[in-house]
N, C-alpha and C positions, 0 to 999 in steps of 0.2 A: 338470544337472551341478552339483556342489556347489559351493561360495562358498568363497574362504577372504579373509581380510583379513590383513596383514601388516604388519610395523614394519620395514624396514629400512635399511641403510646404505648408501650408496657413495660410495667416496672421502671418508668420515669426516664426510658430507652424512645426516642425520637425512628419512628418506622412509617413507611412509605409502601403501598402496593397499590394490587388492582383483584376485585372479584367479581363474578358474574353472578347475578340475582334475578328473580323476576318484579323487586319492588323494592328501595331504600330501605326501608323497613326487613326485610331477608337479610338484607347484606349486615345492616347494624344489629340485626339478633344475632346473626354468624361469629361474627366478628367481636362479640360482648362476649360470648361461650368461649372463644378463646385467649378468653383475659384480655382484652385490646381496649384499652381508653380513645374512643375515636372522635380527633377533633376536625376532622373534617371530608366530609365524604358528597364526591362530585361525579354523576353521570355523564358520559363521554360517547359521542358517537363512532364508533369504530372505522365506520366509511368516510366522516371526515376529517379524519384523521390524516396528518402528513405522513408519509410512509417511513418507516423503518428503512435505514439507510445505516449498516452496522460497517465496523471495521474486520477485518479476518479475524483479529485477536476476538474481540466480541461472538461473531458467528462461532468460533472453537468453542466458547465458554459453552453457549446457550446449548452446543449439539452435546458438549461434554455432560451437561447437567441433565439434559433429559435420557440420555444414554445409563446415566449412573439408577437416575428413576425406574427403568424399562429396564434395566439387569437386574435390578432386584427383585422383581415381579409385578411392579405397578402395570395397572393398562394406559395406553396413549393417551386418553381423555386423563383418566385420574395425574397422569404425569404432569399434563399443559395444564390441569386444575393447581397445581401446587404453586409449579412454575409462576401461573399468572401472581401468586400472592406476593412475590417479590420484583414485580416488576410495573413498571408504570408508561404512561404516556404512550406513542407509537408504537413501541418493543409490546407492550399489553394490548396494543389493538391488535396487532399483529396476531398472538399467540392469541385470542379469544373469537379470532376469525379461524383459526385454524380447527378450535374448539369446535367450533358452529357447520365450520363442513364436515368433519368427523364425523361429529354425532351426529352429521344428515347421510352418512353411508360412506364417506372416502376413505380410503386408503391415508398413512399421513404425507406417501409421498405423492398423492393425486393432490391433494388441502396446497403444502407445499407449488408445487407444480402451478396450482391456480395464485396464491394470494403468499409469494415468500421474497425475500431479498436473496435465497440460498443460490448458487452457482448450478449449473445445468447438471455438472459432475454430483454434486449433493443427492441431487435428487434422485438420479442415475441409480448409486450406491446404496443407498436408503432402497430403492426400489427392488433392485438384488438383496438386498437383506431380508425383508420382506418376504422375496418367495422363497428365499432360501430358511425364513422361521427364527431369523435374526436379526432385528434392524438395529439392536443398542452395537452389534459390533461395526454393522458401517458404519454409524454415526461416530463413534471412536476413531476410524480409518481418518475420516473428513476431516475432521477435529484435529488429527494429527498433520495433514496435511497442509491447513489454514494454518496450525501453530509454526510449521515449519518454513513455511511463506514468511511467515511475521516477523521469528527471530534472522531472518535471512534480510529483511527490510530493515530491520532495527540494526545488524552488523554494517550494511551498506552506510545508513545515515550516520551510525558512531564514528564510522571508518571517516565520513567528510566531514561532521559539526564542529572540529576542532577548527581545523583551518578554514574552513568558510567563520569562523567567529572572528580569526587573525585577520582574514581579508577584510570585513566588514568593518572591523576598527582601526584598520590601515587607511580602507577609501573614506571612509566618515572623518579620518584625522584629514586625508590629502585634500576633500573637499571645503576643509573649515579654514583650512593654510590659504586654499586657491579663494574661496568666495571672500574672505575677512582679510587677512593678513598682507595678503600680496599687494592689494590694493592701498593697502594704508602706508606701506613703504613706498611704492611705486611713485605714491604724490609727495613723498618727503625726497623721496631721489633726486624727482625732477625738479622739486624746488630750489635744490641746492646745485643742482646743472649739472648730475650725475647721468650718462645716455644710458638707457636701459641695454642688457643686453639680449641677442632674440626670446633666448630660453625665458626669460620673466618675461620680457613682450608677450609672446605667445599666451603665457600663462591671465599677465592681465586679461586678455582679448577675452581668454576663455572663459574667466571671472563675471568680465562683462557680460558677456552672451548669457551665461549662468543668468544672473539678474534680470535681462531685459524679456528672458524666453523660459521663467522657472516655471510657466506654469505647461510647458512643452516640457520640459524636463520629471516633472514629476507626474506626467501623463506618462510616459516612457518608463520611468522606474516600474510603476503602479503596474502597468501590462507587461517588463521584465518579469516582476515578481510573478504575477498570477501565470504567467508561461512555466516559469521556474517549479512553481506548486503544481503546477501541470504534469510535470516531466518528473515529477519527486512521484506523483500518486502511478505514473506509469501508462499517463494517457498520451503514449507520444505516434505522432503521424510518421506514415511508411517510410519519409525521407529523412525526417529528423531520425529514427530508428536505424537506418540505412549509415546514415554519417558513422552513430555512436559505437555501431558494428565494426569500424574502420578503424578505430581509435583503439592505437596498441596497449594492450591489456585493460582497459576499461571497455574495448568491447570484447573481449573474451570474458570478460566477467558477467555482463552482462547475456552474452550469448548460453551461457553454460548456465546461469541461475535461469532463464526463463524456462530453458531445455530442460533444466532436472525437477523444477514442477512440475511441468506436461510431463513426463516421463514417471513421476511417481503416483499422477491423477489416474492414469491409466495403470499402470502397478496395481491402485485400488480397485478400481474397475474391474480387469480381469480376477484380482483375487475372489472379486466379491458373484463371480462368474457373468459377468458382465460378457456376452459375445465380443469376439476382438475389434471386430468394424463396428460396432455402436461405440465401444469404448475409445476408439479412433476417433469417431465423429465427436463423441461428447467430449474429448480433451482437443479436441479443434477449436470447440466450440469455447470454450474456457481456455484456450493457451493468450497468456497475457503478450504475443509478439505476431503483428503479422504474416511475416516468414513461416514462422511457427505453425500459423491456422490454414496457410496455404499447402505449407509441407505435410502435413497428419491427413488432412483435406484430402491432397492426390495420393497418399500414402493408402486411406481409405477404399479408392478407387481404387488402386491398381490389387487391394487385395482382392475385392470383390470380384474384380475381374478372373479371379485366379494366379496370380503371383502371390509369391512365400513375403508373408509378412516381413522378415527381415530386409530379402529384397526389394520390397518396396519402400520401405523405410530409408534404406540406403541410396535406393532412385531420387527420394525424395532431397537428397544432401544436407537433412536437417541433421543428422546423428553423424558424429567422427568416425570414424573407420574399428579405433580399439572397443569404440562402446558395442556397435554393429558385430564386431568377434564376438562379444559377450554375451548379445541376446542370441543368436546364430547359436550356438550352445543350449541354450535355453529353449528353442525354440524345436532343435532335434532331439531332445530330452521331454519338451512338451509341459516344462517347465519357466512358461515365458513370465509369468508374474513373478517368480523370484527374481528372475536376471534381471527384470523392470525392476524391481525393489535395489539390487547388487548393483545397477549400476549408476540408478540416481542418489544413490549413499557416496561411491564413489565420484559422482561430480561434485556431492555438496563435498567431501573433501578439500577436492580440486577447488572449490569456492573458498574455503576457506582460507587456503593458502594465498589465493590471489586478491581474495578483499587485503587479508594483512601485507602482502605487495604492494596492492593500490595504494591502502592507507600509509604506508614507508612513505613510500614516490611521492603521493598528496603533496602532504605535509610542506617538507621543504619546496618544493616548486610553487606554491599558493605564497607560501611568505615572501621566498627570494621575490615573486612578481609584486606584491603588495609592498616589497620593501625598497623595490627599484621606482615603484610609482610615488612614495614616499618621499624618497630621495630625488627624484626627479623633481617633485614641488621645494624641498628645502634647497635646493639647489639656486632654484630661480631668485630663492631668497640672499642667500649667500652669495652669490656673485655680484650683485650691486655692490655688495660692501666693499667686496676686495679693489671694485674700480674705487671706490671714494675713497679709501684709503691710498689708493695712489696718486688719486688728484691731491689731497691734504698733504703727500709728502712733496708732491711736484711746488 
């Protein structure tokens, strides 16, 4: 059925959506009966449309909202019917593709499955929900999960914004001192027969080089940065990942936050009776760390094989030993989704503690370096003078 997207008013309120019609003329009668002043309303093709590329925080919204829809007894169609009216561009092709497989016989997590931006896990849980004759509670599960990803992304970035703002107005000071400043002493030094000494030499040189090769320089910043946004979203290669691993308490920080989403992805999973080796595979398949997807991977294997889930978890050396007691309990109890739930509560703890470690530590070591770089440029400024003045007393 066609797409249309629209601008309209009501009660002098500025509103934005999307509905599906079989002719402008449907959609503007629709859309009049619910008091809408419409000034402007545009057919869109759903297939060429650029895809839906949402953030976790986004994904939690949309799963929240249609969850809230389907618990109060709406049907799936009726639900994505509403949804669409507040949403537009991509996020609306999206959901009115979803529409169009639905009502051709799917499932919503077959629809999904073909034509979604949602994570393998997503789908997964939605699918256990389903035959379990409740899909708004996984959706709530996912939701909760993507939210807890997100405030965990957002703690990490607060924990660094400060002093990466310190450093970057330190190096933006040290580079205006070195390209502008040094340079304009440096020719009043020598004019007056002042001999530079190394540290300002140096520093001229670098000046120079600055100017003759800026545009090598700000090639190098430019792919800095985009490496940087790189490794911020979490796209980082097995060696770069491998370093960060190394790095005293920044990579236990990071080891432990990727380990207690894969640990709480599967929590859902099993809760939502997900088979334990699908739920393995599918948070292999979604763990946001190499190590990670290899570790669950053969952890997989060896259950299939017939070894105890815990032991193989433990073969695998992705889990610490206290967490392994934890589920080993759980697992003799036959009780393994809570102890997956018990103990990735307890790492985000453990996370918590150690981002506000990081962020201590940060801090002063990002300034002290940015203040020595500082100091390092005033310096080269400062010591000419003290030789001229001793030439002037000589």
């Amino acid at each position: 059925m066609p797409l249309y997207n629209y601008d309209a008013f009501i009660d002098g309120i500025p509103l934005k959506g999307s509905m599906r019609g079989s002719s402008a003329e449907e959609v503007t009668s629709s859309l009049r009966k619910k008091g809408l002043l419409i000034s402007n309303l545009t057919q869109i093709n759903a297939d060429n449309c650029s895809p839906w590329n949402p953030g976790q925080g986004s994904m939690a919204l949309y799963l929240r909202e249609l969850a809230t829809f389907i618990r109060a007894g709406h049907q799936i169609t009726d639900a994505l019917e509403a949804m669409l009216e507040s949403r537009s561009g991509s996020e609306a092709a999206m959901t009115a593709t979803l529409l169009d497989l639905i009502e051709g016989g799917l499932t919503l997590s077959q629809a999904l499955e073909r034509n979604s931006p949602f994570h393998g896990f997503i789908i997964q849980s939605i699918k256990a929900g389903e035959m379990a004759g409740n899909p708004g509670r996984s959706m709530d599960s996912c939701a909760s999960i993507l939210e807890s990803r997100e405030t965990l992304n957002r703690k990490l970035l607060s924990a660094a914004s400060y002093p990466l703002f310190i450093c970057l107005v330190a190096m933006s000071s040290a580079v205006y001192l070195t390209a502008r400043v040094i340079p304009t002493l440096s020719s009043i030094y020598e004019s007056t027969g002042v001999a530079l000494p190394p540290l300002t030499r140096f520093l001229v040189s670098v000046a120079s080089a600055d100017w003759k090769f800026w545009f090598l320089f700000i090639s190098a910043s430019a792919l800095l940065i985009t490496y940087l946004l790189k490794l911020s979203r979490g796209q980082w290669s097995e060696s770069v990942e491998k370093a960060i691993r190394r790095i005293p308490g920044l990579g236990k920080l990071v080891t432990h936050s990727r380990l207690s989403a894969a640990l709480r992805t599967m929590a859902f999973l099993t809760d939502a009776n997900v088979p334990l080796i699908e739920a393995l595979r599918v948070s292999a398949a979604t763990a946001e760390s190499h190590w990670l997807r290899e570790a669950f991977t053969s952890t997989a294997r060896r259950v299939e094989g017939g070894t105890g889930f815990v032991d193989a978890l433990r073969a695998s050396g992705a889990v610490p030993a206290e967490i392994t007691g934890i589920l080993r309990a759980g697992e003799k109890s036959r009780r393994i989704s809570e102890m997956l739930f018990r103990t990735s509560d307890l790492m985000d703890e453990q996370i918590n503690g150690l981002t506000t470690a990081f962020s201590n530590l940060l801090e002063p070591v990002m300034v002290l370096g940015a203040g020595a770089i500082v100091g390092t440029v005033v310096a080269g400024i400062i010591l000419p003078l003290f030789q001229a003045n001793s030439l002037l007393g000589n």
